[in-house]
N, C-alpha and C positions, 0 to 999 in steps of 0.2 A: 430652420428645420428642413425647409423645401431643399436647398445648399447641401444640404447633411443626406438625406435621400437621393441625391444627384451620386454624390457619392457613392453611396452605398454601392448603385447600381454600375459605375464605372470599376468598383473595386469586383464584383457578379462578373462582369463581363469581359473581364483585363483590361481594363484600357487606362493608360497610361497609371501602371497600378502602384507602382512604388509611390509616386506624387499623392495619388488619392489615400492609399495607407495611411500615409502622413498625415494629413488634412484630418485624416476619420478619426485618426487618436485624436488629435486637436480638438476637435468636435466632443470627444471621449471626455476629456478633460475639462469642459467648457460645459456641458449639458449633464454628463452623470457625474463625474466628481466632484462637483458643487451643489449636488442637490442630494446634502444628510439628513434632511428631515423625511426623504424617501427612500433614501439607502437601505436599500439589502442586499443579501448575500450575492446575489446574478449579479448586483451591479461591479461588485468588485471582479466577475469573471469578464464582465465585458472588458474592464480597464484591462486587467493581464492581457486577455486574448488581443485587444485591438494593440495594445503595443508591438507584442512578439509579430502580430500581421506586417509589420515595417521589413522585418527582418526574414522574414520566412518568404521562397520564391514560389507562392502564389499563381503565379501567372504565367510561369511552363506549360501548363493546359488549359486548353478552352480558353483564350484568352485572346483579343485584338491585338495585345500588346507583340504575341508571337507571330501573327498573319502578316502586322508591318513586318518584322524580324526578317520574314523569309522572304518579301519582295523586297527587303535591301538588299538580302545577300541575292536574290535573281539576279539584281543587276548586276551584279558581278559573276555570272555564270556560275553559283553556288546554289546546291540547296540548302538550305540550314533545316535542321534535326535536334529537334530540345534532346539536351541531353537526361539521364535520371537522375534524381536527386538523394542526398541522403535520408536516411532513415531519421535521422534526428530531427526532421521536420517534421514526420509524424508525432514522437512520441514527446517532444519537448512539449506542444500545446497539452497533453493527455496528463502531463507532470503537473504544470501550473494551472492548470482549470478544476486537474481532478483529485490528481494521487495527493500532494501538499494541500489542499483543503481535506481532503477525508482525513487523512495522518494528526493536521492539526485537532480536527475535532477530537476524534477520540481519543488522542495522546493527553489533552487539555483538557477535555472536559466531558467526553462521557463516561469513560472510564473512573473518575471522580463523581458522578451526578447516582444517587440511592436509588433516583426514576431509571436510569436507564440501567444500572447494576442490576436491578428487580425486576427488569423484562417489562417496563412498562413504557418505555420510549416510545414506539409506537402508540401504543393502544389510550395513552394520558391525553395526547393531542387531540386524536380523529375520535375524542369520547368529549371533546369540549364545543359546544354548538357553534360557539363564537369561530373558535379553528378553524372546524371542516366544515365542506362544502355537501359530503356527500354524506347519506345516512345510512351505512353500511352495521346496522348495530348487530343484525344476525354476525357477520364474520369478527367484529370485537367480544360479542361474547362466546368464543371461544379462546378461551383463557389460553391454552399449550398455542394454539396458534401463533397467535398475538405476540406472547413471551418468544417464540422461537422466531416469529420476522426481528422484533428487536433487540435479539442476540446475532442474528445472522449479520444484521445494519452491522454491528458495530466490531463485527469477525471483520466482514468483508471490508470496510474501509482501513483498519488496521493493517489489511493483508495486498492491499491493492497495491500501492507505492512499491512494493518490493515483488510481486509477482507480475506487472504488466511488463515489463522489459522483456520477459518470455514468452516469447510464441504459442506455445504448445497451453498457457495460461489465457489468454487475450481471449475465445470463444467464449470461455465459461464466464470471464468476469464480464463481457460485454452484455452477456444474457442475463447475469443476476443485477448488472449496473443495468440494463434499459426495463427490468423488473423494479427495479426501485428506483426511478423517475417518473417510471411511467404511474405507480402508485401514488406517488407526492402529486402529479396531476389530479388525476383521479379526486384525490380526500382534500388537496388545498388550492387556494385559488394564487398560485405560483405557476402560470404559465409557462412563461419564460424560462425559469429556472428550470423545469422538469425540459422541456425540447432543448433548451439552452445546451444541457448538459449532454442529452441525449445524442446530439451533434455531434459533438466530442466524441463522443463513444464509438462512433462512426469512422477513427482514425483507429481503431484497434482492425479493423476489419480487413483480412489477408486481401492484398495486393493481386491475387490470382482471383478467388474472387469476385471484383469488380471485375475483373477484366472477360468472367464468364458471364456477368448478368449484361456487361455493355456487350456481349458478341451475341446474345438473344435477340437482345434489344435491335440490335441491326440486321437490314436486311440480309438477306441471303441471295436474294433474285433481286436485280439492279431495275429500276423503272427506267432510265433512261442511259444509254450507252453515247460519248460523247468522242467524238472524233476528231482531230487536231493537228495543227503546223507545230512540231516539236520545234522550230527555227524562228518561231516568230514571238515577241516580247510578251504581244497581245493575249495570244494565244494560256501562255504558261503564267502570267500572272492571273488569268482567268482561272486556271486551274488551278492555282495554290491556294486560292480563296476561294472557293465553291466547295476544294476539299478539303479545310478547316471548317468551314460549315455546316456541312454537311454529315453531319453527325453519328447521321445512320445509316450509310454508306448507300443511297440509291439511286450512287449517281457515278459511273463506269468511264474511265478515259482510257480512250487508246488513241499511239501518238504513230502519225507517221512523216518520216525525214523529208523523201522528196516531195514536196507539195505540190510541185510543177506536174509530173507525170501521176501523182494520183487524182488530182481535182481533174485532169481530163477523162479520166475513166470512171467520174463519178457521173449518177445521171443528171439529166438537169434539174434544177433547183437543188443542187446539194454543193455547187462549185464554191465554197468557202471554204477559207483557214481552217475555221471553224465551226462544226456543225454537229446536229445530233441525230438520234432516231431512236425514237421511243417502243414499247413492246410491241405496236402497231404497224410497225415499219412507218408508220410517220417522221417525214425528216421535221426539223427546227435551226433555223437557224438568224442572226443579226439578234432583233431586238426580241423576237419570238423565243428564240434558245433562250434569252434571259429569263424570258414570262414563265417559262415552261419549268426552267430549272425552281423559280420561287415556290411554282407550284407544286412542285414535288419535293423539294426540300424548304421550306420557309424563312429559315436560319439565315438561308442566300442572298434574305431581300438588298444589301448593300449592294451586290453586282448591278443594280438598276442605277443604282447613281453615281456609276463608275466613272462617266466624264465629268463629276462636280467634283467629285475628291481624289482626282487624278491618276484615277489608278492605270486609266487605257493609255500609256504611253505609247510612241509608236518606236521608239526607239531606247537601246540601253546606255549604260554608262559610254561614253565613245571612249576614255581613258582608260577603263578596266580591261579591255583588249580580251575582252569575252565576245564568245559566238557559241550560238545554240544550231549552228548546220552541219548536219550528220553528225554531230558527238552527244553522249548524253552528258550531262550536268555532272558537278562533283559533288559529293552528299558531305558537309563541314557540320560537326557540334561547337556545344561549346566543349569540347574536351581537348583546351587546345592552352600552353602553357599559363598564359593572362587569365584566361576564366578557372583554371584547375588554382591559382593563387588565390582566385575575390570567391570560389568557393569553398576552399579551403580556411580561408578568413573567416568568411561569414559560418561557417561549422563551427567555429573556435568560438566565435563570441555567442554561438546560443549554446555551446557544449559550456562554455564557465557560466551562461545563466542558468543551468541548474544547480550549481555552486551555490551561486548566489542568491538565489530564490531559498535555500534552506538557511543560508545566514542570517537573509532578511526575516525570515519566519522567524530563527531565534532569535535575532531583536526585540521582536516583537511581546516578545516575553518573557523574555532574560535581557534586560538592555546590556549595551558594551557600554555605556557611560554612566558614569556618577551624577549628571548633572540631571537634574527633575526634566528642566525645563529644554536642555540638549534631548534628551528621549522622547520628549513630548513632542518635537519639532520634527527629529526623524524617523519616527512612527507613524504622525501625520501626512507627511509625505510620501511614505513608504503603501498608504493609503490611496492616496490623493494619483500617484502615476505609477504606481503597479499593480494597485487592489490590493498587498498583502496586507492583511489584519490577524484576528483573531478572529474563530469561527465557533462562535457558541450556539450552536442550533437548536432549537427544542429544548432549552434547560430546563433544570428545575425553575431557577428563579425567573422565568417565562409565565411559571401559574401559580407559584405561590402568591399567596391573599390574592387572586383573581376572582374576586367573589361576586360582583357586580358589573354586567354590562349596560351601558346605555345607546341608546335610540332617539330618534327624531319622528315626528309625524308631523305631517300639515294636512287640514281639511279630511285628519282620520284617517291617512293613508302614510305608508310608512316612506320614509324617502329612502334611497336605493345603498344606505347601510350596512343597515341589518336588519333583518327583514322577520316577516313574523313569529318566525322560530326560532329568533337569534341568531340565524347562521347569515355567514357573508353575501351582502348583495351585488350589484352590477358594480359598485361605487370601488368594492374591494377588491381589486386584483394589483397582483405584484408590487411595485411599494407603496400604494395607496392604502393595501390591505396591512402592512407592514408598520406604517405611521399611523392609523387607526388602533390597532389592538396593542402596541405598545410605545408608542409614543402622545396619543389620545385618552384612549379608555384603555390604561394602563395597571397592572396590580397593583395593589391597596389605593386605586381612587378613589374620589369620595368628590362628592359636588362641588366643593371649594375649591378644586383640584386646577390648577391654572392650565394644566393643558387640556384637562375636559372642557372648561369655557371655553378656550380660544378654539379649540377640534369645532366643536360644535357652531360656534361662530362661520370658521373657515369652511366649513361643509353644507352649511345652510347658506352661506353667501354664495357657493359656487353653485347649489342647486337650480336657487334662485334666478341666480343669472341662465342655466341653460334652461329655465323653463322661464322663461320671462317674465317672472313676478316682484313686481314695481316695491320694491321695497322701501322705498321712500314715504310710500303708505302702510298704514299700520297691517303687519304678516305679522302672527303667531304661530312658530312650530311649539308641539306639545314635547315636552322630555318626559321620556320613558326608561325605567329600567326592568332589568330584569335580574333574578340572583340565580349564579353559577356554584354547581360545586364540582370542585378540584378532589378528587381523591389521589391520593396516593400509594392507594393498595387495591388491586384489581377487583372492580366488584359487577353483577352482571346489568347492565340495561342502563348505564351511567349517561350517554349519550340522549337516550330516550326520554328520560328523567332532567337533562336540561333544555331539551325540547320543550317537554311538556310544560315548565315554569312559566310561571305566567307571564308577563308586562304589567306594572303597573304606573300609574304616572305621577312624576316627582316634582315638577316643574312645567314651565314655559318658557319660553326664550322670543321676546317680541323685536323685531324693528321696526322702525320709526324714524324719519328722519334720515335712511340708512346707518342708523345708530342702536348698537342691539341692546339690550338689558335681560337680565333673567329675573325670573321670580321664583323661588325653589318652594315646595309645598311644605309648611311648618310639621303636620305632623309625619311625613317621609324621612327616613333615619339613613342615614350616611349611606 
């Protein structure tokens, strides 16, 4: 995992990003797609999104990977200039993260569900103690309310896929889509999935812009004004790197050609290539200009260790038959025939994976094979290395017969479950909370229930262990339930009313030996 977080941070920071992409789905593949008994929904955006990261250029900004770029081409008396990219690298992640999951939901399964036809979509969940996290029952008992957020849910995901491709639509869907994640936070304990998505949403956001909140962002009045041998190697790889760093722009060069007759009419201590002077009239210059630039821009700290990673050459390419005295440099993109083909390539192969991300969908639910076990295989996979599934969220069959939650206590204290009001504790967040409420204490369970023992086994043994309690000797946690009621037709203070239900205790669960047994209470009923 420490591997997988090295990652992360080289794919943050561009540095050697295409390699790390790679590795990161690997990882993707290795850590979330193998772990179904905690799968949910987010997991399958990570899979889509970390793949499509292979392919998307990334690392055109803000990126180490671009800083190299342009002291290769220095050495060959070029500046290089990331060229712009296309649009379909915004909107291609916005498709398979967002539009193709809402589409499928509603197409499949809300549209079909009597809960969410009835306006009750919302209001069924965040009224179930066990669900939600937060106890908003004033705004559930307002019935028109409630009915109209979960018609709007399932307006707007119907309508999303086909208006985000439009401009002039992107504002209002990215307002009503960070409205509804930022609620799913709010009422459930899906983290991730609500910011997850929220990110995304962050790709609809005009181009102009950002580019008004980064020109706030930066200074306007420069802290330090930085003076230079435009002839010298030293000098302009200094500056290609200070001003990729430098983020916020408050840091000023001006270059001048003859070096020889201006460093004499400089005063003394300023006779360098290279030198500064701050709003102080304070010069800087050698190792001082470095300290100074750190401290005014941070980003910079790499110029300090410019002679380990080689960057202070004193000389350029001798074969590129480049010189930087008295001429200024040539500014090169990549818009030049080789890269207008590997860009035009790579456009074509994520323009047919929106093709084929709606084929895959239909697979998914129309198979194109006869064969049971051929559909099984490539559905699985179709899972397994691009996330697409099926997306049934909040169904009905989610709370039908959910009639009973259970709980653990040791020494009279609840462990971090589910906590005294039945709602989710520290233990439930994103697929923990996901493999508890229905792969654990799932509807129509009942004591006997083989995934309530083994839940309660696996959750007492992990407690155990992070509190240190020697289970080799004889632990008793107490088994508690509690009874839920599911309605299905809006009624007021539902939420409240499974609050208020009590706990009562049904059982034990002792180990021993680190060997667990239950004992279930004879006259407690299923």
């Amino acid at each position: 995992m420490l591997l997988w977080m090295i990652i992360l941070i080289f794919i943050i920071i561009g540095f050697y990003t295409r390699l790390a992409t790679i590795i990161n789905y690997l990882f993707t593949l290795i850590f979330i797609s193998s772990s179904t008994n905690y799968a949910y929904h987010m997991f399958y955006v990570y899979i889509g999104m970390n793949f499509l990261l292979i392919f998307l250029p990334i690392q055109k900004s803000l990126s180490i990977d671009v800083i190299f770029k342009k002291l290769k081409y220095l050495g060959l008396g070029l500046i290089y200039v990331p060229s712009k990219i296309s649009k379909i690298n915004y909107l291609l992640p916005v498709f398979v993260g967002l539009g193709i999951v809402y589409l499928d939901s509603v197409i499949f399964y809300k549209i079909q569900s009597p809960m969410w036809l009835r306006g009750l979509g919302m209001w069924l969940p965040s009224s179930l103690s066990h669900v939600s996290i937060a106890n908003n029952q004033w705004i559930l008992n307002q019935e028109l309310l409630t009915k109209f957020l979960s018609y709007l849910t399932m307006t707007f995901e119907f309508m999303f896929v086909f208006l985000f491709w439009n401009k002039k639509f992107r504002i209002p869907l990215l307002i009503i889509g960070f409205g509804l994640h930022l609620g799913i936070y709010i009422e459930y304990p899906i983290p991730y999935f609500a910011f997850g998505c929220i990110a995304i949403y962050l790709l609809l956001v005009p181009v102009s812009w950002w580019d008004k909140i980064w020109n706030k962002l930066k200074n306007t009045k420069e802290s330090l004004t930085v003076f230079y041998d435009s002839s010298d190697i030293f000098c302009q790889r200094l500056k290609v790197i200070i001003q990729s760093l430098d983020v916020l722009n408050r840091i000023k060069f001006i270059e001048y050609f003859d070096v020889k007759e201006s460093i004499d009419k400089l005063p003394e201590g300023k006779k360098e290539k290279i030198y500064a002077v701050d709003t102080e009239n304070v010069s800087y210059a050698k190792q001082n200009l470095l300290k100074k630039v750190v401290k005014i821009s941070p980003l910079c700290f790499p110029i300090l260790f410019g002679n380990k990673i080689n960057l202070y050459k004193e000389s350029i390419n001798k074969n590129s038959g480049a010189t930087f005295k008295k001429i200024k440099l040539i500014e090169v993109t990549d818009d030049n025939p080789y890269n207008r083909k590997q860009d035009k390539l790579r456009n074509s192969i994520l323009g047919s994976f929106f093709f084929l991300v709606i084929v895959f969908q239909l697979q998914v639910h129309y198979s194109f094979f006869d064969s049971n076990s051929t559909t099984y295989f490539v559905n699985q996979n179709l899972v397994k290395y691009l996330g697409i599934c099926e997306h049934p969220v909040f169904m009905d069959d989610h709370f039908k017969g959910y009639n009973n939650v259970y709980g653990l206590k040791y020494n009279n204290k609840f462990l971090p479950i589910l906590n005294e009001k039945g709602m989710p504790d520290d233990y439930l967040t994103g697929g923990v909370y996901v493999n508890w409420l229905w792969r654990v204490n799932k509807p129509y369970v009942t004591k006997d229930t083989y995934s309530l023992k083994k839940g309660l086994m696996d959750y007492s043994l992990f407690w155990a262990h992070r509190n240190e309690i020697d289970l080799s000797l004889k632990q008793e946690f107490e088994i508690v339930r509690k009874k839920i009621n599911v309605s299905f037709k809006w009624e007021k203070d539902l939420l409240r009313k499974n609050i208020d239900s009590p706990w009562e205790k049904t059982g034990i669960l002792i180990w021993k030996n680190k060997n667990p047994q239950f004992f279930w209470d004879s006259n407690s009923k299923q």
